[in-house]
C-alpha positions as a Markdown table, in Angstrom:
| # | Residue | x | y | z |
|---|---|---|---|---|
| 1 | Unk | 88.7 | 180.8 | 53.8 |
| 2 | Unk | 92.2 | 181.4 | 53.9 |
| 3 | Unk | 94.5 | 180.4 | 57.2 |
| 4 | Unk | 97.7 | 181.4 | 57.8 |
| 5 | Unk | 100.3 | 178.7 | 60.2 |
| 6 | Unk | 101.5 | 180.4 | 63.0 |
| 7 | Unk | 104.9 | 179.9 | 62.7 |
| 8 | Unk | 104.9 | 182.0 | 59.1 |
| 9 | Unk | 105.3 | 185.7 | 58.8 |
| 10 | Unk | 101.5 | 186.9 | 57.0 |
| 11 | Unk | 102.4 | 189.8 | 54.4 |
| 12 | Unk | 99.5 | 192.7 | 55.1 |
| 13 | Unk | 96.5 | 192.0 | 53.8 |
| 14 | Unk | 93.4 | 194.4 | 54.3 |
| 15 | Unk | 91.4 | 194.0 | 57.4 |
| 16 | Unk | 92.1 | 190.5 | 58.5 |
| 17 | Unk | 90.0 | 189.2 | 61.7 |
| 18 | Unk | 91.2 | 186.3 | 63.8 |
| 19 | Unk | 89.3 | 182.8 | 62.7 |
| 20 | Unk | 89.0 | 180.2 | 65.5 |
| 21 | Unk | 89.7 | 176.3 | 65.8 |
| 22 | Unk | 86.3 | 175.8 | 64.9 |
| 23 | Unk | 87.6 | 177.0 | 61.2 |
| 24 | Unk | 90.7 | 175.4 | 61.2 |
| 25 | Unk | 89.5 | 171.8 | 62.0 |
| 26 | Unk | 86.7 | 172.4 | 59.4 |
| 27 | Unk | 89.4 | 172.8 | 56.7 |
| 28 | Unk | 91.8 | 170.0 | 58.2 |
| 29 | Unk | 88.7 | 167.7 | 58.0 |
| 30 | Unk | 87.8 | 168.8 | 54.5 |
| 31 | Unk | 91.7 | 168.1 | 53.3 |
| 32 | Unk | 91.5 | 164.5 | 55.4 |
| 33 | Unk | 88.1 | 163.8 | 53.4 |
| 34 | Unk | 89.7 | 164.7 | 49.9 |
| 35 | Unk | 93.4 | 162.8 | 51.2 |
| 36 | Unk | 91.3 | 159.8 | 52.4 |
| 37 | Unk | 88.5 | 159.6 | 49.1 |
| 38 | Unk | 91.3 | 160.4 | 46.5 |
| 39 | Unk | 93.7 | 158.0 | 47.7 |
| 40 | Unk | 91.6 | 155.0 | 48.1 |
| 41 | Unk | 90.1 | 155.4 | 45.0 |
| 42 | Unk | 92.5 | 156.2 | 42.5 |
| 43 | Unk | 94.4 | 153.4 | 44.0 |
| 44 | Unk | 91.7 | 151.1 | 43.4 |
| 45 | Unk | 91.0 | 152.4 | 39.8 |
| 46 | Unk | 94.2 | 152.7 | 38.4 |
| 47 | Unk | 94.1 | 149.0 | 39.1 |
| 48 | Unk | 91.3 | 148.6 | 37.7 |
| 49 | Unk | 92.2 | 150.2 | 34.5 |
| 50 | Unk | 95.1 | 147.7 | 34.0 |
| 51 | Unk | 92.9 | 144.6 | 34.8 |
| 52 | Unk | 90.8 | 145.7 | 31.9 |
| 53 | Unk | 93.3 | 145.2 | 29.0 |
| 54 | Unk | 94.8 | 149.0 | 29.8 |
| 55 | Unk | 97.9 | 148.8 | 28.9 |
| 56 | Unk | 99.8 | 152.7 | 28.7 |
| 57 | Unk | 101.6 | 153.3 | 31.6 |
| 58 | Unk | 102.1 | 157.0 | 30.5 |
| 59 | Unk | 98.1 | 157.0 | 30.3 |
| 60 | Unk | 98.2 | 156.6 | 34.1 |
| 61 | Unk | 100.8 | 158.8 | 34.7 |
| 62 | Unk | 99.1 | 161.5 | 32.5 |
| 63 | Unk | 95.8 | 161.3 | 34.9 |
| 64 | Unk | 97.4 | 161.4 | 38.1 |
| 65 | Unk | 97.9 | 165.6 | 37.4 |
| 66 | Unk | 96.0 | 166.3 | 34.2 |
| 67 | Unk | 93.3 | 167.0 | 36.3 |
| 68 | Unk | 94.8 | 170.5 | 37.5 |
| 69 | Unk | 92.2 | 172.6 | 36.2 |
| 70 | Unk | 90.0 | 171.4 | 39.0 |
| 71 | Unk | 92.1 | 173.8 | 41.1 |
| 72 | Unk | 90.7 | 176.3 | 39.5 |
| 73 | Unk | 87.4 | 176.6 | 41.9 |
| 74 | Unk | 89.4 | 176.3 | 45.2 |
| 75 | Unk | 91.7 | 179.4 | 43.7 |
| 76 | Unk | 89.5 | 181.7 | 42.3 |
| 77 | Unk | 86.0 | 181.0 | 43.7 |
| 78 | Unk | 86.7 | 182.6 | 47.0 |
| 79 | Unk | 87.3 | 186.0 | 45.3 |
| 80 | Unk | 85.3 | 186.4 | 42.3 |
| 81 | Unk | 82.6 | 184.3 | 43.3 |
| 82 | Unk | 82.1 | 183.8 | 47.2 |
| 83 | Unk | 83.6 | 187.3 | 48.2 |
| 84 | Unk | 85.3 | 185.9 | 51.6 |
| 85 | Unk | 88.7 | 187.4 | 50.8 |
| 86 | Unk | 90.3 | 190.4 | 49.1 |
| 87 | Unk | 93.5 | 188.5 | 47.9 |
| 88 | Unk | 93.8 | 188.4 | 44.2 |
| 89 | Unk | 94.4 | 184.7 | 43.0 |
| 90 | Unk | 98.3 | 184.8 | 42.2 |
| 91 | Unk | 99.5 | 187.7 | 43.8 |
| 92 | Unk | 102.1 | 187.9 | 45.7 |
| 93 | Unk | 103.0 | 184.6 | 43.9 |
| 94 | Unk | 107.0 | 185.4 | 43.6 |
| 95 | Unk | 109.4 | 184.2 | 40.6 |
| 96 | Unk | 110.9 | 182.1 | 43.0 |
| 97 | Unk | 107.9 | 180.1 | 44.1 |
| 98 | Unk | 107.0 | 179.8 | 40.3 |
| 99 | Unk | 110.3 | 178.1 | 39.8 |
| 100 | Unk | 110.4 | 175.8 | 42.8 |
| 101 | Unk | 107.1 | 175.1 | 42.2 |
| 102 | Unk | 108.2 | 173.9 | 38.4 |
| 103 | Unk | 110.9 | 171.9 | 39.6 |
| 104 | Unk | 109.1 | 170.3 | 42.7 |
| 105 | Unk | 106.1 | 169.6 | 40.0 |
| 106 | Unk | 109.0 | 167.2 | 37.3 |
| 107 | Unk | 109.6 | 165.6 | 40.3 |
| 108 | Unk | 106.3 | 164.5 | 41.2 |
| 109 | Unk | 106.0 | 163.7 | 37.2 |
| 110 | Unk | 108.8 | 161.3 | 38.1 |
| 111 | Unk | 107.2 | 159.8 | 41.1 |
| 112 | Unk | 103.8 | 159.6 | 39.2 |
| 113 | Unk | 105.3 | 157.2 | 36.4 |
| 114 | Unk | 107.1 | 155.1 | 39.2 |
| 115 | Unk | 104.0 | 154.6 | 40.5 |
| 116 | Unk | 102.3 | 153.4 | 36.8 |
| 117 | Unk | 105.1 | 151.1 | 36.9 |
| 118 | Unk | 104.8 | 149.9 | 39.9 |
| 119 | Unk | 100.4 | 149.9 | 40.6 |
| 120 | Unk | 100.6 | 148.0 | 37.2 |
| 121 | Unk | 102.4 | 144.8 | 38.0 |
| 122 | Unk | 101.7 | 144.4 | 41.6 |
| 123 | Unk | 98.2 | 143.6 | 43.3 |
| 124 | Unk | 96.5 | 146.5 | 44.9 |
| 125 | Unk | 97.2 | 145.6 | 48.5 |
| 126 | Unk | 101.4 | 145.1 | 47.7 |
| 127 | Unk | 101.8 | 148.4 | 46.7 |
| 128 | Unk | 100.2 | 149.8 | 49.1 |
| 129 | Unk | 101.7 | 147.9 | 52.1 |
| 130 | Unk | 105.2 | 148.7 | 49.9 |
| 131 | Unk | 104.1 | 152.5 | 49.9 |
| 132 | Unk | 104.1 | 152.3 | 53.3 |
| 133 | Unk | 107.6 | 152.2 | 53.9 |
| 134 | Unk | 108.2 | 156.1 | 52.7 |
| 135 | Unk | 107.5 | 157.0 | 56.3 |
| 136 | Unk | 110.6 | 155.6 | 57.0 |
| 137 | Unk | 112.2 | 157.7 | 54.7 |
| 138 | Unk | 110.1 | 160.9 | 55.6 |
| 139 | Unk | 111.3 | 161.0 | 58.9 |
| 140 | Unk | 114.9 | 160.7 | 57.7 |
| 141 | Unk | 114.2 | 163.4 | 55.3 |
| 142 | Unk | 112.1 | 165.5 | 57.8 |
| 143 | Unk | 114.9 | 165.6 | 60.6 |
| 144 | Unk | 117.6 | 166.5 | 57.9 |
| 145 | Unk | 115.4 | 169.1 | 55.8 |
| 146 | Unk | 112.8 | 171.0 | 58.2 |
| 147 | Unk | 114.9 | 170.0 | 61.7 |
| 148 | Unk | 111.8 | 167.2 | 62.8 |
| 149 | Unk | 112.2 | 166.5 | 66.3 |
| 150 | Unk | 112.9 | 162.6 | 66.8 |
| 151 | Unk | 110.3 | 161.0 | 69.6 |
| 152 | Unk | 109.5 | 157.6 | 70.8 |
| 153 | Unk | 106.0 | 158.0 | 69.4 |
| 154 | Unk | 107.0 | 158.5 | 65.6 |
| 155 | Unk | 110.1 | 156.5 | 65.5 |
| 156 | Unk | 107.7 | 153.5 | 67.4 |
| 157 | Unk | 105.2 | 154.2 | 64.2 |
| 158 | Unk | 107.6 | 153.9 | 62.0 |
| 159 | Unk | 109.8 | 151.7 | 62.9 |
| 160 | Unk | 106.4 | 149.0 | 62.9 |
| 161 | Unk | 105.3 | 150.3 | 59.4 |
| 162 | Unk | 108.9 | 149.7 | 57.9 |
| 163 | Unk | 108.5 | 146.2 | 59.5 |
| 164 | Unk | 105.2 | 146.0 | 58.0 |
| 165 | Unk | 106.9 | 146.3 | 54.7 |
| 166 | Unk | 109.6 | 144.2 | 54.7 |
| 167 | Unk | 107.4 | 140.9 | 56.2 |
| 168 | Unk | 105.5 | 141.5 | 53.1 |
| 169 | Unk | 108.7 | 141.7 | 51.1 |
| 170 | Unk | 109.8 | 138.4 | 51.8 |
| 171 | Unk | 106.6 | 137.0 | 51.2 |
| 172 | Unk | 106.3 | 138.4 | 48.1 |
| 173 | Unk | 107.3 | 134.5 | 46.2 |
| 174 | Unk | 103.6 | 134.1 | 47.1 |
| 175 | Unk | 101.8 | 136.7 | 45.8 |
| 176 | Unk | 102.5 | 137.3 | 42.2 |
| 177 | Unk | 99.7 | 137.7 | 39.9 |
| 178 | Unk | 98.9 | 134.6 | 37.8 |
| 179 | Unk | 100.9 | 135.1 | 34.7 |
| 180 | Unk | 103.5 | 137.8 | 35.8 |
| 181 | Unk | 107.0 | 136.7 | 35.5 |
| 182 | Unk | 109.5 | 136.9 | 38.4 |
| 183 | Unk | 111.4 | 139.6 | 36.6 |
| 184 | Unk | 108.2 | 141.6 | 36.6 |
| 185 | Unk | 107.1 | 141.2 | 39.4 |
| 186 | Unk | 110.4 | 143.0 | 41.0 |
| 187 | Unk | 110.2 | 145.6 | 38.0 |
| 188 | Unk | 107.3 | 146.7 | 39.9 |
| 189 | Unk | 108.7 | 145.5 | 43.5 |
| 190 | Unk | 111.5 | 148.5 | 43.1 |
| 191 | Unk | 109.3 | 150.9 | 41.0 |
| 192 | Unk | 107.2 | 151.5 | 43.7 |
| 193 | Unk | 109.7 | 151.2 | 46.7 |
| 194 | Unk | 111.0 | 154.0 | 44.5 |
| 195 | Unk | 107.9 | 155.6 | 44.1 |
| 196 | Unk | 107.9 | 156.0 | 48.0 |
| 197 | Unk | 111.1 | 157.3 | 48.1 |
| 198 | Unk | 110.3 | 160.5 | 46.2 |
| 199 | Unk | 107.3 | 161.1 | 48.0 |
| 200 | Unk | 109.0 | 160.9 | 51.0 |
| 201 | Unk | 111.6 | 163.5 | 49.7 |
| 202 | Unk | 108.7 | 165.3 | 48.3 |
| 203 | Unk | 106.8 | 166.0 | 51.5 |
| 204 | Unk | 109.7 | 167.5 | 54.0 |
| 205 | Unk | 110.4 | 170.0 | 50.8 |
| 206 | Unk | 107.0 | 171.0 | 50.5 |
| 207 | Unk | 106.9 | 171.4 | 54.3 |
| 208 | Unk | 110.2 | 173.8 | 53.8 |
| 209 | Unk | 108.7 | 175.5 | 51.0 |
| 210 | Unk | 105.2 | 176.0 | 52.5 |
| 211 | Unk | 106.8 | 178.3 | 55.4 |
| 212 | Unk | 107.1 | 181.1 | 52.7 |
| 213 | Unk | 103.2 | 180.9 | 51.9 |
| 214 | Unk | 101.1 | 182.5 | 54.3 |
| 215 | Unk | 97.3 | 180.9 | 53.2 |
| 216 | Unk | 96.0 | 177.9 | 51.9 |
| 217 | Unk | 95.2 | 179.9 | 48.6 |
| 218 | Unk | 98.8 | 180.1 | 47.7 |
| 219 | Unk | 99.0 | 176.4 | 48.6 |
| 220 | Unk | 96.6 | 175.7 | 46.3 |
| 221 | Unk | 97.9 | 178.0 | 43.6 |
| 222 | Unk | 101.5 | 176.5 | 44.3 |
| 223 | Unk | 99.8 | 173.1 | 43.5 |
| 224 | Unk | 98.3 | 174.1 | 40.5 |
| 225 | Unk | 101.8 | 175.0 | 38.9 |
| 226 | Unk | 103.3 | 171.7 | 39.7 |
| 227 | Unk | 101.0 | 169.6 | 38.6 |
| 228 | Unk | 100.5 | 171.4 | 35.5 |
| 229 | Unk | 104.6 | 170.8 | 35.2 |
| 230 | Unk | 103.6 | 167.5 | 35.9 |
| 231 | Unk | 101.4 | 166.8 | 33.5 |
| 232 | Unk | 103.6 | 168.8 | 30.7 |
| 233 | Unk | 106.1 | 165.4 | 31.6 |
| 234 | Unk | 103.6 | 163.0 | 31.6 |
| 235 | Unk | 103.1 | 164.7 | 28.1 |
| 236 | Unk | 105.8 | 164.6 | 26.6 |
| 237 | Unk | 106.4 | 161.0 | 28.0 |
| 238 | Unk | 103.3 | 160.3 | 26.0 |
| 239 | Unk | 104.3 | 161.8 | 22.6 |
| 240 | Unk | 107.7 | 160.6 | 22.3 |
| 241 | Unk | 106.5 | 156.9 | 22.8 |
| 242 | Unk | 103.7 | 157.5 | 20.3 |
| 243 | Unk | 100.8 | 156.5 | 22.6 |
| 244 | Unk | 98.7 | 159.5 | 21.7 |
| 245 | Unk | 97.5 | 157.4 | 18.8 |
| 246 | Unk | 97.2 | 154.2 | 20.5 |
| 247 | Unk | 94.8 | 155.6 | 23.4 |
| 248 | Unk | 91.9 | 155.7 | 20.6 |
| 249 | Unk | 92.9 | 152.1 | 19.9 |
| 250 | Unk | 93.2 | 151.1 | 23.6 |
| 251 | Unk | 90.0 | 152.4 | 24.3 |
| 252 | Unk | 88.2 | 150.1 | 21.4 |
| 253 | Unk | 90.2 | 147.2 | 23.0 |
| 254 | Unk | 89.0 | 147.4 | 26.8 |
| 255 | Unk | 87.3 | 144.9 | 27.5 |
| 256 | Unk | 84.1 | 146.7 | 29.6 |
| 257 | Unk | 83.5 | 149.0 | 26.2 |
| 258 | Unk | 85.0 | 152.2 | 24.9 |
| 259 | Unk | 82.5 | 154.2 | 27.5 |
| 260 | Unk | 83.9 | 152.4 | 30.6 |
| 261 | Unk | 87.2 | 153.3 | 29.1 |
| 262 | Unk | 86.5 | 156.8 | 29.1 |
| 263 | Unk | 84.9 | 156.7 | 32.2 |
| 264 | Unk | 87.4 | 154.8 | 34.3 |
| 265 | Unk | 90.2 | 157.6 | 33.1 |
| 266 | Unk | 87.8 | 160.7 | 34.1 |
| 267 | Unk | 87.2 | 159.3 | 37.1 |
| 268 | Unk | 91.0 | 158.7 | 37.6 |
| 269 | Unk | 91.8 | 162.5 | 37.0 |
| 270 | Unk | 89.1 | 163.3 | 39.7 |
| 271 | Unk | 90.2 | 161.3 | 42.5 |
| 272 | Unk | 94.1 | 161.7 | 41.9 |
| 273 | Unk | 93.0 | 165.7 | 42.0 |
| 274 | Unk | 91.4 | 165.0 | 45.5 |
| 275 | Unk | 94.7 | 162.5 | 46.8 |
| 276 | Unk | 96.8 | 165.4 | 45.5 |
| 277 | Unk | 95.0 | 168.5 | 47.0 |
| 278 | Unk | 94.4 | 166.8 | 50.3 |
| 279 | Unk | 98.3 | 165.7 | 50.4 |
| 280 | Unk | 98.9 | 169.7 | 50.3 |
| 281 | Unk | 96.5 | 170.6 | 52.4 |
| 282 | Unk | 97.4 | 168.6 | 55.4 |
| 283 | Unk | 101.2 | 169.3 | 55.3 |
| 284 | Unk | 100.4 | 172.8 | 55.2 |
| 285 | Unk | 98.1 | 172.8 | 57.9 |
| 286 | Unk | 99.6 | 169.8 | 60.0 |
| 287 | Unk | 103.8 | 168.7 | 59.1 |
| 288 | Unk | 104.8 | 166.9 | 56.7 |
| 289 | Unk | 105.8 | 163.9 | 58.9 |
| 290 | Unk | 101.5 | 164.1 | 60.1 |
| 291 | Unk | 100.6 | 164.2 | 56.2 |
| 292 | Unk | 102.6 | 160.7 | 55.8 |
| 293 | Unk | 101.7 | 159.0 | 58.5 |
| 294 | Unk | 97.6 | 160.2 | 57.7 |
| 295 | Unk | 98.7 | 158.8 | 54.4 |
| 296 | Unk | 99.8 | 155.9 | 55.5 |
| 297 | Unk | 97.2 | 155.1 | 58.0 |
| 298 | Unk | 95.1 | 154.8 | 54.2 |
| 299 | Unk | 97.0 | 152.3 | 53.4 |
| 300 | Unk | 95.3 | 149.6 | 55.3 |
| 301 | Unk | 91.7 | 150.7 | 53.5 |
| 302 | Unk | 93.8 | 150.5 | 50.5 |
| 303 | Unk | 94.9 | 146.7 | 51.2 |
| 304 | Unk | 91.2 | 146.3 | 52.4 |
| 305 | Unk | 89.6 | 147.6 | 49.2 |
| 306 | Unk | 91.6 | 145.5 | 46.9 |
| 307 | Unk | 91.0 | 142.4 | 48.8 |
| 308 | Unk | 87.0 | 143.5 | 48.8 |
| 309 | Unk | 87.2 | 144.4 | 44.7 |
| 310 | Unk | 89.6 | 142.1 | 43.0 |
| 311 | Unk | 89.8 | 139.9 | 45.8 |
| 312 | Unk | 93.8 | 139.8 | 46.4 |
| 313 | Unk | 95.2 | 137.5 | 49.1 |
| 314 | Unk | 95.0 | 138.4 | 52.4 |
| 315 | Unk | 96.3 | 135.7 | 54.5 |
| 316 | Unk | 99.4 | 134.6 | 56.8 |
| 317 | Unk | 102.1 | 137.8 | 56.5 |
| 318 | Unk | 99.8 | 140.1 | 55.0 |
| 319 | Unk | 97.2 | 140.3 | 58.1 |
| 320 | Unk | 100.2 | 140.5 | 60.3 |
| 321 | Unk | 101.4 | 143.2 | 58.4 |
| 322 | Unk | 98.3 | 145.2 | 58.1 |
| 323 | Unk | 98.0 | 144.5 | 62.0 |
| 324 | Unk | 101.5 | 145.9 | 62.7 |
| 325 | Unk | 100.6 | 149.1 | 60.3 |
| 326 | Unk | 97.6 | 149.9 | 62.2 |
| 327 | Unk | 99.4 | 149.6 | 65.8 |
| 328 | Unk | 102.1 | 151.7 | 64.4 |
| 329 | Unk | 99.3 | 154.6 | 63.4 |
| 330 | Unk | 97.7 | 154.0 | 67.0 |
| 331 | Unk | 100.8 | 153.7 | 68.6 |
| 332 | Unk | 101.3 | 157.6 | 66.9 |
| 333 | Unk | 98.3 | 159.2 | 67.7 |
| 334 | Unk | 98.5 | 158.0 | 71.1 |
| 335 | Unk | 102.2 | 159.2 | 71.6 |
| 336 | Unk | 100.5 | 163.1 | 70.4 |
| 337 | Unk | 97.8 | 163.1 | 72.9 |
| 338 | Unk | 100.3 | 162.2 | 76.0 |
| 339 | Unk | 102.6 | 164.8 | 74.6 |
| 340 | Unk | 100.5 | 167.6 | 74.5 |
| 341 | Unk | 98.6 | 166.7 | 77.2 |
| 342 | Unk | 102.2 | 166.9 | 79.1 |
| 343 | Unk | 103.0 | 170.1 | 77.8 |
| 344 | Unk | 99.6 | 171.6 | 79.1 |
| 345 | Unk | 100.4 | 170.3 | 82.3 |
| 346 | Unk | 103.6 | 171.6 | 82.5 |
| 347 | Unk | 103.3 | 174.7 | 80.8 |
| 348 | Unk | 100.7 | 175.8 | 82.7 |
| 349 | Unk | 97.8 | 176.3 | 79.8 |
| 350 | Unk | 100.7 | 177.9 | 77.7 |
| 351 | Unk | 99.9 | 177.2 | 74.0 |
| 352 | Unk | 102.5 | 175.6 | 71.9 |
| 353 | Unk | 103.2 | 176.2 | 68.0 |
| 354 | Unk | 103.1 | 172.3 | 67.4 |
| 355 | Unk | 99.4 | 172.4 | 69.3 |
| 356 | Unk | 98.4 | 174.9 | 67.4 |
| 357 | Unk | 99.4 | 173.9 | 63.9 |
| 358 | Unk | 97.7 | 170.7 | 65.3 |
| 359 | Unk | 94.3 | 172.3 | 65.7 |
| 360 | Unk | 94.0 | 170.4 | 69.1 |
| 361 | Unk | 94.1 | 173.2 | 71.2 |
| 362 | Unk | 92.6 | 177.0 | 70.3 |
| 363 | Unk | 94.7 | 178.7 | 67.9 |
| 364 | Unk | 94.6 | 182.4 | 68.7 |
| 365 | Unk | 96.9 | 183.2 | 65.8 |
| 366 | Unk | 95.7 | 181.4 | 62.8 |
| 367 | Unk | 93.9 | 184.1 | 60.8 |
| 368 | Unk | 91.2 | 184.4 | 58.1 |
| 369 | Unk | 92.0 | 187.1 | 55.7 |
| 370 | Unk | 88.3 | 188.1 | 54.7 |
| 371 | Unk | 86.0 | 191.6 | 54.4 |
């Protein structure tokens, strides 16, 4: 199924037919499902891959994009296998979307080994609280690099998930790990507040970069080229420390046997492929602004699920902060619905490029290119 955003300019393709919002919300809800399984769970097993006597942070960075060939179905099944569209995997893929796509793809190298850094010093439910803050950022980012209109109902949301962060920040005396040093623990503190910076950065550009792809193929396809840049970092990151060598040894170390080892980092490269492909996939269809704050909505199940699996505190500032995180989200949604629901009123039925990329109203011009 391939859909096209309204606001883009479709190159020709051969007989296209108009799809309906019926289609559209299938594929949002299919790129939610990936977003919300993938982050949740990589979260909670790269976690649990350091609790276990794991110990290479360029190991985790290495899995949160080594598992790019998985890419491969959503590319090329549609035409060689499913026969819904007559667009070659790749073409129309321009020189200039292969390099962006290179350069966007170190970046995210960059942001993955923050992350290690960060996800490997702090409990489960401080990063992701931390993480939270990008959204901040994003909207900063979004106003100056895709022109993001500024409304009470995102800078409410995240204004109240910035405050989210920063109660947990000066909490954060209280919640070191037994063992980890103070030095440490703010290594990992800044890695990840870092960590959210680029992925803040990195959503707006992808937003800007996405209005020269006309279908979710080419998203995909775009995808597969950064993380495969990626993953040529988190390579190279690995050889030149000399880990290759020590991941045998690691494995006969962890302390759940060499075939949890194994298992825990195949499982990692699954579910950071679903966080990752489901990150695309709602900017593209949504903004990038929606994509952060869907993200970060995740968050809470991600504080949630490591005070359910390795039992992290959850008490005082915390549960005020996951409280204020999930008003903030509400606060959001709620600000969308009167919004739109003004504009219908107003507009007299008239259907607006925001509603449409939306999915909450029909979308007469979002397209399938098929037979």
């Amino acid at each position: 199924m391939e859909v096209s955003m309204p606001h883009q300019q479709p190159q020709p393709q051969p007989q296209p037919r108009q799809t309906t919002n019926r289609n559209y919300m299938i594929l949002l809800g299919v790129n939610y499902a990936c977003l919300f399984l993938g982050s949740v769970s990589s979260s909670l097993l790269s976690k649990f891959y350091f609790n276990h006597k794991g110990s290479s942070r360029w190991v985790s960075t290495w899995v949160q994009s080594s598992g790019f060939p998985l890419l491969l179905l959503p590319i090329y099944l549609p035409y060689y296998t499913l026969k819904c569209t007559d667009r070659k995997p790749f073409s129309q893929f321009t020189p200039k979307l292969l390099v962006l796509s290179i350069i966007i793809g170190f970046l995210l190298g960059v942001n993955n080994l923050l992350f290690s850094w960060g996800n490997s010093y702090l409990p489960v439910s401080t990063s992701s609280l931390l993480l939270s803050s990008q959204l901040a950022f994003n909207l900063i980012l979004s106003v100056i690099i895709v022109k993001q209109k500024i409304t009470f109902s995102n800078l409410n949301c995240v204004v109240l998930l910035t405050l989210s962060s920063v109660m947990l920040a000066l909490s954060s005396n209280h919640d070191r790990p037994q063992g980890l040093t103070r030095a440490n623990y703010f290594i990992g503190f800044f890695c990840t507040i870092g960590a959210g910076l680029l992925f803040a950065l990195y959503l707006p550009v992808m937003e800007f970069v996405y209005r020269r792809v006309y279908c979710y193929s080419m998203v995909m396809e775009m995808q597969l080229i950064m993380e495969v840049a990626a993953t040529a970092l988190a390579t190279a990151g690995m050889a030149s420390a000399g880990e290759f060598s020590e991941v045998r040894k690691e494995s006969l170390v962890f302390d759940l046997g060499t075939t949890a080892y194994w298992l825990t980092v195949g499982f990692n490269v699954v579910t950071w492929q679903l966080g990752f492909m489901g990150t695309a996939g709602m900017v593209f269809l949504t903004t990038s602004l929606t994509g952060g704050i869907c993200m970060t909505a995740l968050m809470g199940m991600n504080v949630l699920g490591g005070v359910i699996v390795y039992g992290d505190d959850f008490s005082g500032p915390k549960v005020v902060a996951t409280l204020i995180c999930g008003w903030g989200f509400c606060s959001y949604l709620y600000g969308m619905y009167i919004k739109m629901r003004k504009e219908r009123e107003t507009e007299g039925g008239k259907v607006s490029d925001h509603d449409r990329r939306l999915g909450m109203i029909e979308m007469d011009e979002i397209v399938t290119n098929g037979r």
